[in-house]
C-alpha positions as CSV (number, residue, x, y, z in Angstrom):
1,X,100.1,101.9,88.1
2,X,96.8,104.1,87.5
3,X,93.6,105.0,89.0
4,X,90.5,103.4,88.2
5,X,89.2,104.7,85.3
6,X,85.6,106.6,85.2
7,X,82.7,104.2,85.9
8,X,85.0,102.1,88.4
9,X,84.8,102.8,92.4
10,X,87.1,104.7,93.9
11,X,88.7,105.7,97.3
12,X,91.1,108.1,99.3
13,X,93.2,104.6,100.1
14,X,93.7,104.0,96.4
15,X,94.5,107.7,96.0
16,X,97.3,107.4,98.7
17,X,98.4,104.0,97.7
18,X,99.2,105.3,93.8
19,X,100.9,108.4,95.8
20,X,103.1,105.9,97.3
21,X,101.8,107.0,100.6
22,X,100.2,104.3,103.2
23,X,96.6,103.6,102.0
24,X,95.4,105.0,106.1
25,X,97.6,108.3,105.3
26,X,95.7,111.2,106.6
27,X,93.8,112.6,103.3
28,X,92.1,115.6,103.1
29,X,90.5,116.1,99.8
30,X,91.5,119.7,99.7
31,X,92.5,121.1,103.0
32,X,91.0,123.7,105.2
33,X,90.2,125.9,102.3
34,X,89.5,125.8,98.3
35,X,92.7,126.4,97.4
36,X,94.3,123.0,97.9
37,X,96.9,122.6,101.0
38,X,99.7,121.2,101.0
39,X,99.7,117.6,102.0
40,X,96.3,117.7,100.8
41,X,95.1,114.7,98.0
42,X,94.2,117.9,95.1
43,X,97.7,119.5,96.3
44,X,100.0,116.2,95.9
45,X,98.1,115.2,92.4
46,X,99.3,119.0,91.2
47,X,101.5,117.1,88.8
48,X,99.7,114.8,87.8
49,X,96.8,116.9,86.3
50,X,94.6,116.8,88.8
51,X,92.3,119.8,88.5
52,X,93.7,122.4,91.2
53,X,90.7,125.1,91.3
54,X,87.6,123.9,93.0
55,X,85.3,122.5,93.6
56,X,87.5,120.0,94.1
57,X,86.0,116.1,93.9
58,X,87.2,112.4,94.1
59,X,86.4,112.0,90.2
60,X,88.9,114.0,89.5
61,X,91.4,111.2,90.0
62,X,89.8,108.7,87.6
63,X,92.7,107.5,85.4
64,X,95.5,109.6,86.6
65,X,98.9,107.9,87.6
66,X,100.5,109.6,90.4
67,X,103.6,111.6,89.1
68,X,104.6,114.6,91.4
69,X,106.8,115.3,94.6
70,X,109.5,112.7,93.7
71,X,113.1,113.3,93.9
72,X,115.6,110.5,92.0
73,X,116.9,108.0,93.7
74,X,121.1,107.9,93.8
75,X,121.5,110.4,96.4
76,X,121.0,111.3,100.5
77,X,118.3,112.7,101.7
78,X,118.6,114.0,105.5
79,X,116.1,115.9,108.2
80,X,116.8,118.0,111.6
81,X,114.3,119.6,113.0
82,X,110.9,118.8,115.4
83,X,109.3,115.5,115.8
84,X,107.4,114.2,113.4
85,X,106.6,112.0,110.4
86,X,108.8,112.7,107.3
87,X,108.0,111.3,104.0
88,X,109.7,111.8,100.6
89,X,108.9,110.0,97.3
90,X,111.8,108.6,95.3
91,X,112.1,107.7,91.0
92,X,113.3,104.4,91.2
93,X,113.2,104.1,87.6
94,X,111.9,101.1,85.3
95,X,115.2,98.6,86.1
96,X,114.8,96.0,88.5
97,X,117.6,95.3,90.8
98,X,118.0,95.6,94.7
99,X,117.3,99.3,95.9
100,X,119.8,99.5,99.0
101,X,119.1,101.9,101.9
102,X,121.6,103.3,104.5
103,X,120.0,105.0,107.4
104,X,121.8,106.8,110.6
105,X,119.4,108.1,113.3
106,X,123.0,109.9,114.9
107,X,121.9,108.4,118.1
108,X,118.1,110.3,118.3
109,X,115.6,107.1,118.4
110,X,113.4,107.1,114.7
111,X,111.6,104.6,112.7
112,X,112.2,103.4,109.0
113,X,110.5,102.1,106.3
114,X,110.0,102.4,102.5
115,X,106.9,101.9,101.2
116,X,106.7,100.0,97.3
117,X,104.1,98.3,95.9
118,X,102.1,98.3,98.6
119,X,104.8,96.4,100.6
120,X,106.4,98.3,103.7
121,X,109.9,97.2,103.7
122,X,111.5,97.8,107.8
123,X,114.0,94.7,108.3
124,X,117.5,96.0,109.3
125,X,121.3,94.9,110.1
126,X,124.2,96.7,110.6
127,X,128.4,95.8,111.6
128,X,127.8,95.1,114.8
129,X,123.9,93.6,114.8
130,X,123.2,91.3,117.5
131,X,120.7,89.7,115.2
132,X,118.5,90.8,112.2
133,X,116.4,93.7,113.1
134,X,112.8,93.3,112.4
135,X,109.7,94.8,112.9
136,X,105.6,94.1,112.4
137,X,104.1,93.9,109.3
138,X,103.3,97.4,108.3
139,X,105.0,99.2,111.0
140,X,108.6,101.4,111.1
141,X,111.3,99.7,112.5
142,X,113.0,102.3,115.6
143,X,116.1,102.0,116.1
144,X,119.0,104.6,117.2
145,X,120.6,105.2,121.1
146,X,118.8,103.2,124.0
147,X,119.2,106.2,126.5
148,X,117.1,109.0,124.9
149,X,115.4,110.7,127.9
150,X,112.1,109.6,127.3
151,X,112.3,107.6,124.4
152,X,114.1,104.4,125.2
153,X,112.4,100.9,124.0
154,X,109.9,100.8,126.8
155,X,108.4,104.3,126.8
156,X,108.3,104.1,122.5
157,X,106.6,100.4,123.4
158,X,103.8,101.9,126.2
159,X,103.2,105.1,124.5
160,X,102.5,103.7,121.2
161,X,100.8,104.9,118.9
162,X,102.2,108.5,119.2
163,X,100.5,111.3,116.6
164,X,103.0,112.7,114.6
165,X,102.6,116.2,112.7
166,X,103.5,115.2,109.0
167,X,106.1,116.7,106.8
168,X,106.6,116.2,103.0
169,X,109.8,117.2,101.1
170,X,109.2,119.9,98.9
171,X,112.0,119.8,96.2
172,X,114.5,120.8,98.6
173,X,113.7,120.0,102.2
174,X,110.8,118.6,104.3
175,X,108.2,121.4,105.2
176,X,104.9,121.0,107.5
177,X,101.9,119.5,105.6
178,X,99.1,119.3,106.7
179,X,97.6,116.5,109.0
180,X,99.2,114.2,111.4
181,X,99.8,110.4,111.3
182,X,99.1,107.8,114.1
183,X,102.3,105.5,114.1
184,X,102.8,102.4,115.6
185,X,106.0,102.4,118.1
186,X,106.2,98.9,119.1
187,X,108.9,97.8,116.9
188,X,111.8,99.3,118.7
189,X,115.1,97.7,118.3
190,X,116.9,100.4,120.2
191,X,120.8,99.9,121.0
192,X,123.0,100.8,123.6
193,X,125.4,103.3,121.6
194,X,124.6,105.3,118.7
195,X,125.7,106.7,115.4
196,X,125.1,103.6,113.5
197,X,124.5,103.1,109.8
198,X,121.6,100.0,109.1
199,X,120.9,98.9,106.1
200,X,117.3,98.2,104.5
201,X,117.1,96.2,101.0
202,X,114.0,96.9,99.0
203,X,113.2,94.1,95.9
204,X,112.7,96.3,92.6
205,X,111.2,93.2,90.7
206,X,108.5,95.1,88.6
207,X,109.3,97.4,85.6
208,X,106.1,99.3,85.9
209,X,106.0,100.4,89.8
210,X,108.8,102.9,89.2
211,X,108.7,105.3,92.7
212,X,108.3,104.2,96.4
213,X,108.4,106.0,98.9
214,X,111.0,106.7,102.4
215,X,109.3,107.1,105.5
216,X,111.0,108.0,108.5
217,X,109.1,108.6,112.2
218,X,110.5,110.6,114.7
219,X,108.3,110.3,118.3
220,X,111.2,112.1,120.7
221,X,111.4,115.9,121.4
222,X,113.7,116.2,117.9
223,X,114.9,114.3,114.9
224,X,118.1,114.1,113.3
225,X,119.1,111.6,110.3
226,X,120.3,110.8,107.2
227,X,119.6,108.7,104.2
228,X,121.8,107.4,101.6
229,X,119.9,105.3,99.0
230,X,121.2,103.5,95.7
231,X,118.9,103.1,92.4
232,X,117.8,99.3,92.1
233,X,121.0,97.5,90.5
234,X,122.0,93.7,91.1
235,X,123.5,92.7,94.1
236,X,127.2,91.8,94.3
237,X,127.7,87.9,93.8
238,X,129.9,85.5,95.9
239,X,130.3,81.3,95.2
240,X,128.8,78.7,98.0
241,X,127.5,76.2,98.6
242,X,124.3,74.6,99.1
243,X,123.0,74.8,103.1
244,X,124.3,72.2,105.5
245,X,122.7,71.8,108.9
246,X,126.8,72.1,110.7
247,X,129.8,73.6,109.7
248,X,131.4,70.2,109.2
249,X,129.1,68.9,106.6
250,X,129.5,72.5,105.0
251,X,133.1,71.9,104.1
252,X,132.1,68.9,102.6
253,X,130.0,70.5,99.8
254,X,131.5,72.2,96.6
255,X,131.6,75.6,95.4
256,X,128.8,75.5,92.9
257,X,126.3,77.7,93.9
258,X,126.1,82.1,93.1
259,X,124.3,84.1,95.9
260,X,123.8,87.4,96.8
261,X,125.2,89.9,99.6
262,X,124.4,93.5,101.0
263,X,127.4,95.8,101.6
264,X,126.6,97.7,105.2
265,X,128.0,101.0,105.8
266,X,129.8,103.5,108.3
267,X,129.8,106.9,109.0
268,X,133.0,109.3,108.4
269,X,133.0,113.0,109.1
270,X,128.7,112.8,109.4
271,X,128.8,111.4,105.8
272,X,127.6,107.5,104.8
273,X,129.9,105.0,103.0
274,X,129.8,102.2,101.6
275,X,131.8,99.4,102.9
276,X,133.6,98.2,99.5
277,X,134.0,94.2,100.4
278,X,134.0,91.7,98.1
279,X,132.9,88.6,99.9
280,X,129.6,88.8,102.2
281,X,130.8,89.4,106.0
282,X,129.2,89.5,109.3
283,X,126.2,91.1,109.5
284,X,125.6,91.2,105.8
285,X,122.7,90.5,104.3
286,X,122.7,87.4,102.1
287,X,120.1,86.2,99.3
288,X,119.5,83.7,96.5
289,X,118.5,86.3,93.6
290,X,119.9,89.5,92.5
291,X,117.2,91.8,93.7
292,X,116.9,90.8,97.2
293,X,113.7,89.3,97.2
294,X,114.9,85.4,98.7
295,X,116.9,85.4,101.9
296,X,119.4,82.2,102.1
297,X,117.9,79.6,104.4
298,X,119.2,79.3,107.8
299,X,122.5,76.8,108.3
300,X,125.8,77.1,107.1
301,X,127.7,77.3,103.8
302,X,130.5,77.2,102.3
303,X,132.7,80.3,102.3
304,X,136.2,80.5,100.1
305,X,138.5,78.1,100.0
306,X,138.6,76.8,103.8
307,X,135.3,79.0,105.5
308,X,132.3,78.5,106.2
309,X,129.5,81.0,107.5
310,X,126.2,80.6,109.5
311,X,123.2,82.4,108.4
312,X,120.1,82.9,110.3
313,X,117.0,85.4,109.6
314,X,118.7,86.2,105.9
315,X,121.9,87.7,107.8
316,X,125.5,86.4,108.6
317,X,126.3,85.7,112.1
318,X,129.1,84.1,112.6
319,X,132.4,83.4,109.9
320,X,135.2,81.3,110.2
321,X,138.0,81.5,107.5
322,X,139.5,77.8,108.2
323,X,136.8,75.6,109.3
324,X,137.4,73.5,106.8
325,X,140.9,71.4,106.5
């Protein structure tokens, strides 16, 4: 994507959405000074030619694509250290495929999302989910221990919005920027043990919108998590069938249908893996295309030879490997 070019309107929420940053991102032209700050709308364009020596002004954005502060996608990416709002932009590259996201808050309650093409992406499962986790449009999803002192489900729900100093990774960690950010707390699917591993699917469908970018919220007194996230690449395939309203009528159909699944993960020795199964399982995410764009309806399916499984809100709940006769 690009700026308008000269002659064309143009705003501090256009400017922020080509950064990959939410279009209501706090942005300060310059800063507090001339020279540009960091966090600042001059400072984050450094890369992408924006003129750094001032006077600084909003045409010099006409026609520039945003290209600086990303880090490639393929690896983890992981924060401790004060409350606050952490963002990092990630090179997705120009394949599409599903960009998979593993997130452990290691008990400490903080809100995820990842931000691409203008679509905030917060709906989570894990082994072990209850239910799909999801969250309001345009808001993190929080999720991490349920005993936090002072940041359980109800005080994140009745202090929201908190306002959250702002940090920025700067090639090798996050660092202050500038600014703060008013975010939204409401979405709280808090548990009652920690140390999970959820997992977020983000669509790649478009060759051209090539970077997105990770946002992660801490409100409590400190934050401490990690981030493992794949570059876009198909989804592992499984054979079904087409939805049934029971289990019953689902072992009546045949095995002619290819969907799609999400591997969750675990943690082992504070590190993220990947589950490696080969059919979709409890808790897994399920779809109808390879990028993770189409959940499966709700109902059941066919699963192997003699299972079935029920899907509702795009995940598995329940399998059973000899339902059917």
């Amino acid at each position: 994507m690009t700026l308008p070019a000269p002659g064309n309107s143009i705003s501090a929420n256009q400017i922020n959405v080509e950064a990959t940053r939410s279009g209501t991102a706090n942005a300060p032209l310059s800063g507090t000074s001339s020279t540009p700050q960091a966090g600042s709308l001059i400072k984050i364009y450094e890369d992408s030619g924006v003129n750094q020596v001032a006077p600084h002004k909003y045409s010099e954005f006409f026609s520039k694509t945003y290209a600086g502060g990303n880090i490639d996608c393929g690896g983890n990416i992981d924060a401790d250290g004060d409350n606050g709002y952490y963002t990092v932009n990630i090179n997705l590259g120009s394949s599409t495929g599903a960009v998979v996201i593993y997130f452990t808050p290691f008990g400490i309650p903080d809100g995820i999302g990842f931000l691409y093409n203008s679509v905030l992406y917060n709906t989570l499962t894990f082994d072990g989910a209850p239910n799909v986790l999801t969250a309001a449009t345009n808001t993190l999803n929080f999720v991490g221990e349920n005993s936090f002192s002072g940041c359980e489900n109800s005080d994140l729900q009745s202090g929201s919005p908190f306002t959250l100093d702002n940090y920025s990774w700067n090639g090798s960690d996050f660092a202050r920027s500038s600014g703060t950010t008013s975010v939204v707390t409401t979405s709280t699917n808090l548990q009652g043990s920690g140390n999970f591993v959820f997992t977020l699917v983000v669509p790649k469908t478009s060759t051209s919108v090539n970077s997105g970018q990770l946002q992660v919220a801490g409100p409590c007194s400190s934050t401490l998590w990690k981030v493992k996230l794949l570059c876009p690449a198909s989804l592992p395939t499984f054979t079904s069938s087409i939805v049934q309203t029971t289990s019953f009528r689902a072992c009546n159909q045949s095995l002619n249908q290819t969907y799609y699944f999400a591997r969750n993960g675990s943690l082992s020795g504070g590190n993220i893996i990947v589950d490696t199964n080969n059919l979709p399982e409890e808790d897994n995410f399920v779809f109808s295309d390879s990028t993770g764009s189409t959940a499966l309806a709700n109902g059941y399916y066919r699963l192997g030879s003699n299972g079935t499984m029920q899907v509702q809100g795009g995940i598995i709940i329940s399998t059973d490997s000899a339902t059917c006769p």
